[in-house]
C-alpha positions as CSV (number, residue, x, y, z in Angstrom):
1,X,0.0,0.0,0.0
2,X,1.0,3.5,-1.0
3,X,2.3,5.3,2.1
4,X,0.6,8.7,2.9
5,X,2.8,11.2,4.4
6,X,0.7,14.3,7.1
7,X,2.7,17.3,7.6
8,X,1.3,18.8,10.6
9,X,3.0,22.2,11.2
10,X,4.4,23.3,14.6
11,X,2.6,20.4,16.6
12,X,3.6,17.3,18.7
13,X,3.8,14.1,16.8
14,X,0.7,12.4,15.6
15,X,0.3,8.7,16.3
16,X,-0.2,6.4,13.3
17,X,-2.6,5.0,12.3
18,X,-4.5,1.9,10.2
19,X,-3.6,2.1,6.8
20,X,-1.2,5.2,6.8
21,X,2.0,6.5,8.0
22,X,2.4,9.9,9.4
23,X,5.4,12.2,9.8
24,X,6.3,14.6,12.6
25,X,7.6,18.0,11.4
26,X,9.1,19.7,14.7
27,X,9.2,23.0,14.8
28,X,12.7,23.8,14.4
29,X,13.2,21.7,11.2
30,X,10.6,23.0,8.9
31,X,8.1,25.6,10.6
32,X,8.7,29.5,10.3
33,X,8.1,31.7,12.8
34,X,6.3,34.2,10.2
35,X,3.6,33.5,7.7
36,X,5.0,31.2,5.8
37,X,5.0,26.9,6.8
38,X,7.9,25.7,5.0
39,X,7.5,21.8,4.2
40,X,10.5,19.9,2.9
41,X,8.8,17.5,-0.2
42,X,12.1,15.6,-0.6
43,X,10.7,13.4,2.5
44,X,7.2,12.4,0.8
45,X,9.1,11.2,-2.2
46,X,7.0,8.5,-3.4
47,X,3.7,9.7,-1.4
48,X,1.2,12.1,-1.3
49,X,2.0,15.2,0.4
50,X,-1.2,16.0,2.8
51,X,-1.3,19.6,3.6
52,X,-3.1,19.7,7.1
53,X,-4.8,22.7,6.6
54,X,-6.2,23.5,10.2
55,X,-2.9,23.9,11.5
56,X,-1.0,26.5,9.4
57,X,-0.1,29.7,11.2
58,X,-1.4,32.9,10.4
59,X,-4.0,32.8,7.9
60,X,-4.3,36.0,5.5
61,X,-8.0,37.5,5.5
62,X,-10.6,35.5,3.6
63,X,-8.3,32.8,3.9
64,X,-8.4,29.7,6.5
65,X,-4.9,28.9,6.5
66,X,-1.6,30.4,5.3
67,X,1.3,29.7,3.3
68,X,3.3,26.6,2.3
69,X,6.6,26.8,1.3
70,X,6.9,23.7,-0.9
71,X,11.0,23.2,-0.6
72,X,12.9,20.0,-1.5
73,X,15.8,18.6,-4.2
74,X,14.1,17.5,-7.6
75,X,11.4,15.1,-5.8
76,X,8.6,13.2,-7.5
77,X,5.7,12.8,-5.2
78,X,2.3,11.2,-6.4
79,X,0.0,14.0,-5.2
80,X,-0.4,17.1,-3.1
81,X,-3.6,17.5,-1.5
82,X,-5.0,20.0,1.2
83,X,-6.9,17.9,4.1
84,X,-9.8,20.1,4.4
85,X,-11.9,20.9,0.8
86,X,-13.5,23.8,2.0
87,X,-9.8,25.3,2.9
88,X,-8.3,27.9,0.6
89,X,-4.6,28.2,1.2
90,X,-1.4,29.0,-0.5
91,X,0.8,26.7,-1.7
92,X,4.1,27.7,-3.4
93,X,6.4,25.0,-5.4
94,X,9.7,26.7,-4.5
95,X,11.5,23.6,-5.8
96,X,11.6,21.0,-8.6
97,X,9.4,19.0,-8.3
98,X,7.2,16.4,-10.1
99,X,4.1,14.9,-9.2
100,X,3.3,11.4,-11.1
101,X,0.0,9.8,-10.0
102,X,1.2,6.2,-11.8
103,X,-2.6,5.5,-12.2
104,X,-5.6,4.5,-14.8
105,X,-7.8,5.6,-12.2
106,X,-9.5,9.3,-12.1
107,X,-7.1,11.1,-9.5
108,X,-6.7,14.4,-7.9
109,X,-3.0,15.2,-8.7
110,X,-3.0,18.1,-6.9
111,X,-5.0,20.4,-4.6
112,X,-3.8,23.5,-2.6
113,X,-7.4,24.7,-1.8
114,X,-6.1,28.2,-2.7
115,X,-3.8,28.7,-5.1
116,X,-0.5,27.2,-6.6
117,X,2.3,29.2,-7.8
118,X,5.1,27.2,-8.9
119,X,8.5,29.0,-8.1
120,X,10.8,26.4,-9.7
121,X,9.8,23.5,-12.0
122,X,6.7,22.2,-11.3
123,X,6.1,18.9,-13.8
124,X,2.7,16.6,-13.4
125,X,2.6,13.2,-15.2
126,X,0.7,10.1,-15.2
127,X,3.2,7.3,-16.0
128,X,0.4,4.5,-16.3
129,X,0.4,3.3,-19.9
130,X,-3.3,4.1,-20.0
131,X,-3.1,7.8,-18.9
132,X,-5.4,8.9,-21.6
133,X,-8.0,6.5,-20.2
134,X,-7.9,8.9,-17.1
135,X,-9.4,12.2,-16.1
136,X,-6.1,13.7,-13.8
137,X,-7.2,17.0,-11.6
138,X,-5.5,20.1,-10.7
139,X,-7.4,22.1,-8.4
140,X,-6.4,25.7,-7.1
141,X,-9.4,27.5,-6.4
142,X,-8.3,31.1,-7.1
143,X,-5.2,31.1,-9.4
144,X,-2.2,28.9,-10.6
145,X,0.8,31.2,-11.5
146,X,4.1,30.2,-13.4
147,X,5.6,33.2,-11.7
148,X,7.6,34.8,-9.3
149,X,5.6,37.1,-7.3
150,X,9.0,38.6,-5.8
151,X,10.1,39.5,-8.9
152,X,13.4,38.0,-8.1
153,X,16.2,36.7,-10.4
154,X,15.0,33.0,-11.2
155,X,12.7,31.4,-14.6
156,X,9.6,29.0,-13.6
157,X,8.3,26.4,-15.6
158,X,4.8,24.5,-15.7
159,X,5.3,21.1,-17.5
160,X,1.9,18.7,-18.8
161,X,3.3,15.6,-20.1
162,X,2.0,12.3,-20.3
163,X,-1.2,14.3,-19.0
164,X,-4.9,14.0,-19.9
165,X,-7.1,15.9,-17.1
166,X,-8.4,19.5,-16.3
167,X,-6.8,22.4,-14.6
168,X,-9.5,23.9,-12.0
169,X,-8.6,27.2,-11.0
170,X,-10.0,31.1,-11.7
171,X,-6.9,32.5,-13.2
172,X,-3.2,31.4,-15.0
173,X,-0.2,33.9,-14.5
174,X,3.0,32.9,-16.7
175,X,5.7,35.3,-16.3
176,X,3.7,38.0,-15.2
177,X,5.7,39.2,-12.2
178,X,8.8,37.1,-13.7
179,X,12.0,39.2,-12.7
180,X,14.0,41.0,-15.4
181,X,15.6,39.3,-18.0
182,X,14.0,35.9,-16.9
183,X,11.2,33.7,-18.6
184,X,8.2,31.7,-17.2
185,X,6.8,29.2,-19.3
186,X,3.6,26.9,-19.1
187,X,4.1,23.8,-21.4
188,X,1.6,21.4,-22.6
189,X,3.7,18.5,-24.3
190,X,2.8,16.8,-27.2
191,X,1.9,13.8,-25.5
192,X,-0.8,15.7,-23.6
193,X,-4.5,17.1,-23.4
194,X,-5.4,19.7,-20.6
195,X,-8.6,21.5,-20.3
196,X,-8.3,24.5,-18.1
197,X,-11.9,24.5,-16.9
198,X,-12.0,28.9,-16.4
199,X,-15.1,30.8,-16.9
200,X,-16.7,33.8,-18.9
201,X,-14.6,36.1,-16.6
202,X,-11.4,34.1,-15.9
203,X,-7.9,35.1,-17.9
204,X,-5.2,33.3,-18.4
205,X,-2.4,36.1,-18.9
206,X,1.2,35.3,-20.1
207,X,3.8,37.8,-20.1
208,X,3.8,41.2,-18.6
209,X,4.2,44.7,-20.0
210,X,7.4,45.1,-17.9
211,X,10.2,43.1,-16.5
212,X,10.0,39.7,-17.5
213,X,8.5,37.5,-20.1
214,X,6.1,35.0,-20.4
215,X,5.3,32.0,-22.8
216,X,2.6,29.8,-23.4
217,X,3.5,26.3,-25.4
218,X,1.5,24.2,-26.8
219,X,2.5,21.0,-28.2
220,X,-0.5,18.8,-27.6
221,X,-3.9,19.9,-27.0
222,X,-4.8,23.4,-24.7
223,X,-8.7,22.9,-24.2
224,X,-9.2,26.8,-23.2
225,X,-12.7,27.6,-20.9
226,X,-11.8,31.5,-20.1
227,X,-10.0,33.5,-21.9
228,X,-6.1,34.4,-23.4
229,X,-4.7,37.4,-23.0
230,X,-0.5,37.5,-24.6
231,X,0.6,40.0,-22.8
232,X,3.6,42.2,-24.4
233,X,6.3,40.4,-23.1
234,X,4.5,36.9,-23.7
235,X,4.2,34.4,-26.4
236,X,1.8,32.4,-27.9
237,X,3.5,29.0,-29.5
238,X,1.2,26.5,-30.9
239,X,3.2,23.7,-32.8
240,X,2.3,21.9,-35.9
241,X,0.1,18.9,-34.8
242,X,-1.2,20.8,-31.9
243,X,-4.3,22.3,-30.6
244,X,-5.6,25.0,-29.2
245,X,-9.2,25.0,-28.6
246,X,-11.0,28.7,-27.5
247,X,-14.5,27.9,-26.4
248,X,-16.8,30.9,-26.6
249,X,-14.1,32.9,-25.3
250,X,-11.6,36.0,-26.4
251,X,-8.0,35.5,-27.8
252,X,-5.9,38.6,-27.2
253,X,-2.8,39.2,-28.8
254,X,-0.6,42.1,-27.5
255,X,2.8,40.7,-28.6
256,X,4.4,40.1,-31.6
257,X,5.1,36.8,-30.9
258,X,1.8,35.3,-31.9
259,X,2.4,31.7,-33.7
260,X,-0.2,28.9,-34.4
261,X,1.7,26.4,-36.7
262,X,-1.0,23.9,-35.9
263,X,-4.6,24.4,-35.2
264,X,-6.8,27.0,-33.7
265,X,-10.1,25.7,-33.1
266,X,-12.9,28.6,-32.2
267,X,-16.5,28.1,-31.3
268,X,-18.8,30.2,-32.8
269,X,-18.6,32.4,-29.5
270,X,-15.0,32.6,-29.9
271,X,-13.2,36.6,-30.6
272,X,-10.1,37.3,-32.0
273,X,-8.3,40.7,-31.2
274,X,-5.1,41.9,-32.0
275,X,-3.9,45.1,-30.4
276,X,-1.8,48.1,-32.6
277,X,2.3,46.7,-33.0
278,X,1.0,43.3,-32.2
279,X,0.6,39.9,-34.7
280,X,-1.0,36.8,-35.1
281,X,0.8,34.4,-37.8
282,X,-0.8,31.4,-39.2
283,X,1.7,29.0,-40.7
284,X,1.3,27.3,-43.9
285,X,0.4,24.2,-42.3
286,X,-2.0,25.8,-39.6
287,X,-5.8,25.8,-39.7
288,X,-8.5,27.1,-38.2
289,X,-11.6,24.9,-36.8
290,X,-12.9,22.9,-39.8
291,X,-15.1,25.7,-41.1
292,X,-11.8,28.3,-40.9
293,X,-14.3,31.4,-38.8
294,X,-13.1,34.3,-37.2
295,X,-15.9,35.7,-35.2
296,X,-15.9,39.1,-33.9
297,X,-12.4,39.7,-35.5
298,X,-10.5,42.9,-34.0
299,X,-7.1,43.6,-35.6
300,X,-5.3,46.7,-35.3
301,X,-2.0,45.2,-35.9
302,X,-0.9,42.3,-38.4
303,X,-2.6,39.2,-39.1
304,X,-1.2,36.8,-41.0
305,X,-2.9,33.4,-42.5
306,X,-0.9,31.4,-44.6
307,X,-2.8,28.3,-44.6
308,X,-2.5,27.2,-48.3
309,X,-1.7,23.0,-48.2
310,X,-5.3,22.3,-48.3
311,X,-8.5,22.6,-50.7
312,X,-9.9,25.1,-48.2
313,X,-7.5,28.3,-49.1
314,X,-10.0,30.7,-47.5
315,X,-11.3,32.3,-44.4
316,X,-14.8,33.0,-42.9
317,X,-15.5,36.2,-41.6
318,X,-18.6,36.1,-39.0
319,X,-20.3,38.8,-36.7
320,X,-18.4,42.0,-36.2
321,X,-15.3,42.3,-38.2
322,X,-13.5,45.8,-37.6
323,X,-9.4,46.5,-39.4
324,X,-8.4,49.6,-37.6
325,X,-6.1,52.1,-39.0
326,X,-2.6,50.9,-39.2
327,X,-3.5,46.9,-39.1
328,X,-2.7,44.2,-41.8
329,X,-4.2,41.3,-43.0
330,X,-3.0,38.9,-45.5
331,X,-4.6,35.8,-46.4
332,X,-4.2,33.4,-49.1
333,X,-6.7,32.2,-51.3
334,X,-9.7,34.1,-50.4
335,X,-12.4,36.0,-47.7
336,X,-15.8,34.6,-47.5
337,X,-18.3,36.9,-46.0
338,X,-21.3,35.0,-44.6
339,X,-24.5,35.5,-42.6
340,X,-25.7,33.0,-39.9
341,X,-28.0,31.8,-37.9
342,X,-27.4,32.2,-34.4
343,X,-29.9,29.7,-32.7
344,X,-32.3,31.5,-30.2
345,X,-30.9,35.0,-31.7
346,X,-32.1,34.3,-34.9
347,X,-30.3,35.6,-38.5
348,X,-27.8,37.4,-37.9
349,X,-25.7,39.9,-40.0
350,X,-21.9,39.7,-40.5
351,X,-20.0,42.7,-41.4
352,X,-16.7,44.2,-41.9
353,X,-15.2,47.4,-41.8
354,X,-12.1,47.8,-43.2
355,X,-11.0,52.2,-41.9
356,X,-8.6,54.5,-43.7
357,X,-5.8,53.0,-43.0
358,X,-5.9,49.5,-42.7
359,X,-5.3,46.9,-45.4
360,X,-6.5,43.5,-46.5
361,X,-4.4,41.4,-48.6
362,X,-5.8,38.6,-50.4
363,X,-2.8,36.8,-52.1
364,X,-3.8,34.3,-55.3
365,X,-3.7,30.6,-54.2
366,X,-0.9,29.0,-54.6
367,X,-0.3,25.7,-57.3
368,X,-4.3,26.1,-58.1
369,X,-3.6,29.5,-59.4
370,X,-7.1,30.0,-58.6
371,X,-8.1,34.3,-58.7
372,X,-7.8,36.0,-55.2
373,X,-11.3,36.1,-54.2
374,X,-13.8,38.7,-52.0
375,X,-16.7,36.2,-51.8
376,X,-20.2,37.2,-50.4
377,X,-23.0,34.5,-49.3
378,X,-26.0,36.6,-48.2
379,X,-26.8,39.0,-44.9
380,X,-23.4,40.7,-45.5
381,X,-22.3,44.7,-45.0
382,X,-19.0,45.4,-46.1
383,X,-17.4,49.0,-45.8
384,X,-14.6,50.2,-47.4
385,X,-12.9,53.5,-46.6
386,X,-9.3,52.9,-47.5
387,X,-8.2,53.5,-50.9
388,X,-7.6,50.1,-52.1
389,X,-8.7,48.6,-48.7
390,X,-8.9,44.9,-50.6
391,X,-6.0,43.7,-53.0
392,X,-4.1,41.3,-54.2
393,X,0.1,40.4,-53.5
394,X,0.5,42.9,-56.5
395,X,-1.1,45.2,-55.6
396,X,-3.6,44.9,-58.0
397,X,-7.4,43.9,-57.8
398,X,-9.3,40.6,-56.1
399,X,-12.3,39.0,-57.7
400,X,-15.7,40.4,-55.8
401,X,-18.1,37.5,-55.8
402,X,-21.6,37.3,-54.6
403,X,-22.2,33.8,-54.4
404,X,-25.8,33.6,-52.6
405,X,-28.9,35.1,-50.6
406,X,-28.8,34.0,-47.1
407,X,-32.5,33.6,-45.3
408,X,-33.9,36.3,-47.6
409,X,-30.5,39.0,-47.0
410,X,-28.7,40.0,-50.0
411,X,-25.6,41.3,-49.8
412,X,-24.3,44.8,-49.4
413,X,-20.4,46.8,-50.1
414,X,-20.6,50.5,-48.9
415,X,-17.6,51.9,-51.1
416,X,-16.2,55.6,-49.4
417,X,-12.8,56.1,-51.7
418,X,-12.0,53.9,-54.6
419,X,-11.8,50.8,-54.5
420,X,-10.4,48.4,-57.2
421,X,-11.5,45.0,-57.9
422,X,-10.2,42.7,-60.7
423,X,-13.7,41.6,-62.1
424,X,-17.3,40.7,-60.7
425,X,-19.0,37.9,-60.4
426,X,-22.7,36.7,-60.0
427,X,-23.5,33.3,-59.6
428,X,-27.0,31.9,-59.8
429,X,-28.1,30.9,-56.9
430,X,-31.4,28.5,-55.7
431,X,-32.1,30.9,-52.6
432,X,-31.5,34.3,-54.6
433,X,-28.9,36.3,-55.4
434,X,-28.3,40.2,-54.9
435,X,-25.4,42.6,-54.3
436,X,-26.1,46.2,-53.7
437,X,-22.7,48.2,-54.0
438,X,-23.2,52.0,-53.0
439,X,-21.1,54.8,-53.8
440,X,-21.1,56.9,-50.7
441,X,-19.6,59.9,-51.8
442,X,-18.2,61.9,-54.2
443,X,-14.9,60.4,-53.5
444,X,-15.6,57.0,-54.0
445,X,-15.2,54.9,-57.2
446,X,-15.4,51.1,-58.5
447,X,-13.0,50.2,-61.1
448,X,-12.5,46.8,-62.6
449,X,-8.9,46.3,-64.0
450,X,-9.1,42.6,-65.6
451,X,-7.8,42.8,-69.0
452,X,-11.0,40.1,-69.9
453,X,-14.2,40.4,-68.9
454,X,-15.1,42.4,-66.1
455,X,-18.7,42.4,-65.7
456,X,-20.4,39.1,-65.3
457,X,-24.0,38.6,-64.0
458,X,-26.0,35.3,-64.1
459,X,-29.5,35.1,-65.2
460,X,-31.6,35.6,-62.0
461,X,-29.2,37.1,-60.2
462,X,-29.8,41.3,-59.4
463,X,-27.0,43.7,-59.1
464,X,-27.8,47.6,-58.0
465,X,-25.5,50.5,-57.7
466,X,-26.2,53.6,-55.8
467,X,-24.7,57.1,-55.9
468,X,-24.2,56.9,-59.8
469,X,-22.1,59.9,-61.8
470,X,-19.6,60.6,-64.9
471,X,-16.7,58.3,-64.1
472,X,-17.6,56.9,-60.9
473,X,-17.5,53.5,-62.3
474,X,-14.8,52.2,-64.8
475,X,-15.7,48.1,-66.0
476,X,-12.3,48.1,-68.4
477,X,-12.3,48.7,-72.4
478,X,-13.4,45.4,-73.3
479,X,-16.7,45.2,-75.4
480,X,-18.5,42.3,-73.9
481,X,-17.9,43.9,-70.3
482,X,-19.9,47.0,-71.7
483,X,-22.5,44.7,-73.6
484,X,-23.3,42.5,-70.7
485,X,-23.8,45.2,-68.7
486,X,-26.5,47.2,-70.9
487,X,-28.1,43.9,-71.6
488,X,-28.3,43.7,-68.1
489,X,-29.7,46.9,-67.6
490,X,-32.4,46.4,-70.0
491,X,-33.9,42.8,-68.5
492,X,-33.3,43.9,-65.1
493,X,-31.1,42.2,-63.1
494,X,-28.7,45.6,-63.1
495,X,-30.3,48.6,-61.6
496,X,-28.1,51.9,-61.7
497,X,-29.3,54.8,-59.2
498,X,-27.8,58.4,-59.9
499,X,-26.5,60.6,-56.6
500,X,-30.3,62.1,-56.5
501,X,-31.8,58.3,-56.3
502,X,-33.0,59.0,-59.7
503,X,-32.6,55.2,-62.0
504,X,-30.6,55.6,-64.5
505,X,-31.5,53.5,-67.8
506,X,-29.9,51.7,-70.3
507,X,-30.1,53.9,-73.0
508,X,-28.5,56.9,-70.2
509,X,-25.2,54.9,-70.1
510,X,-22.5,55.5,-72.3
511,X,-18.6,54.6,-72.3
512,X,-15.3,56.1,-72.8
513,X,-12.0,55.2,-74.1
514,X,-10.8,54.3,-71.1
515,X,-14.0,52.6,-69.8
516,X,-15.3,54.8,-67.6
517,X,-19.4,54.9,-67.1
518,X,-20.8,58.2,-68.3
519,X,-24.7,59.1,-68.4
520,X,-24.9,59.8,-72.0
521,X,-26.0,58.1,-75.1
522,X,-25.4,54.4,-75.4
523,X,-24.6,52.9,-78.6
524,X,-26.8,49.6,-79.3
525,X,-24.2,45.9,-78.4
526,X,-24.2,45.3,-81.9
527,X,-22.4,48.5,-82.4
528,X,-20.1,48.0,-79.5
529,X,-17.9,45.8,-81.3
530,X,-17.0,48.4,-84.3
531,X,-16.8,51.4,-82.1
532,X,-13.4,49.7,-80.0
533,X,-12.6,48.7,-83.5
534,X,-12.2,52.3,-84.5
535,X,-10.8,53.5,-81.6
536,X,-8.4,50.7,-81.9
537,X,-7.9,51.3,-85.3
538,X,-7.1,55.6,-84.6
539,X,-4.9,54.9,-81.7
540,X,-2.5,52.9,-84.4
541,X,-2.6,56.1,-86.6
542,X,-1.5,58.0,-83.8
543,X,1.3,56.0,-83.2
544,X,2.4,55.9,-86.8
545,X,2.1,60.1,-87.1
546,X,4.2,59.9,-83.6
């Protein structure tokens, strides 16, 4: 039978009894004469450590006992427990030490009935061969801290390994009061799965904006209940293979060392916010969850998604979206804009915002050669009031695409400075298709700059644009842009409104040389051909005279 070692604090020796052997700590060897109990582990090597929580010294207010000052040389011990549940003390891991249950049963590994803060190494294992059959615990009722709340000169480290269990506990701290030039890290190895049970106001913070530094590493699976906050001096390491799960929660990136190279997983709940300076990088193996959403995505600095080894080369943008002045974002293949339906809440609207100064790059996939795509599938707003807010690695335009109606919704792009597009699409669609693009003001313009086809709308598809006038619009110089978009006009599936709301008809709109719209006179299709034939044809006489 496993031998259980009870370190009662300050008090005469206990007798033993049935099933258990207790220890005597005299005072002299391991009690202080302050606040703190210090408790040498080194002699429960190979037991549990019983904290005896009705007989610490001192206890800080709102707290039934004090502090223990877990001390000791590298020793594995199989648990560390408090004696009383209802207890909430303070338990600091001053030394190495590892704690290996060695079990295929569900086991507490460790409970301080406060909190834990490990000041050294503190690594928890389950050596059984069927560890993953097992639900390990980790209790500390207020907060578990990688740190050193001194300050002082020394690194901590939190290990999971050959771990599958939950972490219990209000807050993590990694590195947040870590002394100056020293790093605390929280590790989950690759071997591992821990679910940090926090709630909808519980933080786990790594790094600090001062002093030391921080990092958070996953190499298994981090299964995250509150939420993540990289703090300016913290990182954010998730490696290829690897998981990290946000459920309904907020990820928030203040560093620039932001790197999932394996998978972020987000519930529908889940936000994403990157703060000014800061970055989130998605490596080219990384993915999101298996529908790739951001929900609620805040980005004032640079996001980067480079996911391109799969057929899914694109991102979903759900909710909220806002780019703030001074962010990036680069992603390869292409944006999909969608509506959704949000249970209880009903439809809801997804929208972005892209603000004068912010950027969105949407880079051509990669062997595919498939176009850079905006897509749009119905109960969408997009706003665009940076010049050029959406564009390609060149520089040049994406394809806009309005794939679908979405309960009824069309969608909607608010242009407010010009914005360039390669070409436009319109697909048919069984639930309805429309796309309302507005020019906002007298600033704004839509220009198409494919050398083919620019203007492309399906049969029972409907295309409207609002705030209409002499070049405003420019759909390129080639003629079957020009006649799809009169024919267009005359069966109805384009509607063009003028500045005053007045419709503007088929027979109003006219071309130029350089394709921009104009509300004059409109040559019939079947002309179309001969007058770029003539234009063609002058432009080679002016070279010649030249």
């Amino acid at each position: 039978m496993k031998k259980t070692l009870l370190y009662t604090f300050c008090l005469a020796a206990f007798a033993a009894t049935a099933g258990a052997e207790t220890y005597t700590v005299t005072a002299a060897a391991d009690c202080s004469v302050a606040i703190r109990t210090n408790i040498d582990a080194t002699k429960a090597a190979g037991n549990d450590l019983i904290l005896d929580t009705s007989l610490a010294p001192a206890p800080s207010a709102g707290y039934k006992t004090g502090y223990y000052n877990v001390n000791g040389t590298t020793p594995t011990i199989t648990s560390v427990k408090a004696t009383d549940g209802e207890a909430q003390g303070y338990a600091n891991i001053r030394s190495s030490l590892s704690i290996d249950a060695n079990t295929s049963e569900a086991v507490t590994a460790m409970d301080s009935g406060g909190f834990t803060q490990t000041l050294g190494t503190l690594t928890v294992t389950n050596s059984s061969a069927d560890y993953k059959e097992t639900n390990m615990k980790l209790v500390a009722t207020d907060y578990f801290n990688v740190d050193n709340d001194t300050g002082g000169p020394s690194s901590q480290d939190a290990i999971f390994t050959h771990y599958n269990g939950t972490l219990q506990t209000k807050s993590v701290n990694v590195g947040v009061k870590a002394g100056s030039g020293y790093t605390s890290k929280l590790t989950i190895a690759a071997d591992s799965y821990l679910r940090w049970e926090g709630g909808a106001d519980d933080k786990m913070t790594i790094g600090s904006k001062s002093l030391g530094s921080g990092e958070l590493n996953v190499n298994g699976t981090l299964d995250v209940g509150g939420s993540i906050y990289i703090d300016q001096r913290g990182s954010l390491n998730v490696a290829e293979g690897a998981t990290l799960k946000m459920n309904n929660r907020g990820l928030s990136i203040f560093s620039t060392n932001a790197q999932i190279n394996g998978a972020l997983n987000m519930s529908p709940g889940s936000t994403i916010y990157i703060a000014t300076t800061s970055s989130l990088v998605m490596g080219e193996n990384a993915t999101f969850s298996s529908s790739g959403q951001l929900f609620n995505f805040k980005n004032h600095g640079s996001f980067v998604y480079n996911h391109v080894n799969t057929s899914e080369k694109h991102l979903v943008l759900r909710k909220e979206n806002i780019l703030y002045a001074g962010s990036t974002t680069t992603v390869v293949g292409r944006i999909d804009m969608a509506g959704y339906d949000a249970g209880d809440w009903g439809i809801q609207k997804s929208t972005l915002e892209i603000r004068n100064g912010a950027t969105m790059t949407i880079k051509n996939a990669d062997s595919s050669a498939r176009d850079a795509k905006y897509m749009l599938w119905g109960n969408t707003q997009t706003d665009l009031r940076q010049e050029d807010a959406i564009k390609d690695e060149n520089g040049k335009g994406v394809r806009l695409a309005s794939a679908c109606n979405f309960n009824g919704n069309g969608n909607v792009v608010n242009i407010y400075s010009k914005q360039t597009f390669k070409d436009l699409y319109l697909n048919s669609s069984e639930s309805g298709n429309s796309l309302e693009i507005n020019l906002m003001n007298d600033t704004a313009k839509l220009i198409f700059d494919s050398e083919e086809t620019t203007i492309n709308i399906s049969n029972g598809t409907s295309l409207k644009i609002t705030g209409f006038a002499d070049n405003k619009v420019n759909i390129g110089t080639t003629a079957e842009s020009y006649n799809n978009l009169v024919n267009a006009l005359k069966d109805g599936r384009l509607e063009i409104y003028d500045t005053s709301d007045k419709q503007v008809l088929a027979d109003g709109i006219g071309i130029d040389s350089n394709g921009w719209l104009t509300m004059t006179a409109v040559p019939e299709p079947a002309e179309w051909a001969a007058i770029f034939g003539a234009i063609a044809l002058g432009l080679a006489v002016y070279r010649r005279r030249k």
